[in-house]
C-alpha positions in Angstrom: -6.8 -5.3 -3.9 -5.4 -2.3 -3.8 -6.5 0.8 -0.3 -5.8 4.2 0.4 -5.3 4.8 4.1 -6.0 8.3 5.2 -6.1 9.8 8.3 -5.6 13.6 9.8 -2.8 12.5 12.2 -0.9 11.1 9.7 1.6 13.1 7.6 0.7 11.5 4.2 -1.5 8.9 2.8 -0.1 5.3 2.9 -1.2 3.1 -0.7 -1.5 -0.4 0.1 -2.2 -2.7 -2.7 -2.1 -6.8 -2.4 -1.1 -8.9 -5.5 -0.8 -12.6 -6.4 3.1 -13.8 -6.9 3.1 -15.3 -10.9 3.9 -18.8 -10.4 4.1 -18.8 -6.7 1.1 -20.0 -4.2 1.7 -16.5 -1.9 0.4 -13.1 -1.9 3.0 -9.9 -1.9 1.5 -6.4 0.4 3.8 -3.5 -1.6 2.9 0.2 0.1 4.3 3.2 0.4 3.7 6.7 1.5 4.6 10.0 -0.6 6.8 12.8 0.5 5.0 15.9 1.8 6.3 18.9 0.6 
């Protein structure tokens, strides 16, 4: 599952994406926002 939050008040996107841990009964959330320049 992967999202793309967006919003006017914030400085950058954030990119969210949710992904099963191999050999693990668990989930891992792994986002991150770029630089704006």
């Amino acid at each position: 599952l992967s999202v793309k939050l967006d919003d006017p008040s914030f400085p950058a996107p954030i990119y969210a994406t949710l992904t099963e841990v191999e050999g693990e009964d668990g989930y891992q959330l792994i986002w991150s926002r770029p630089n704006r320049d």
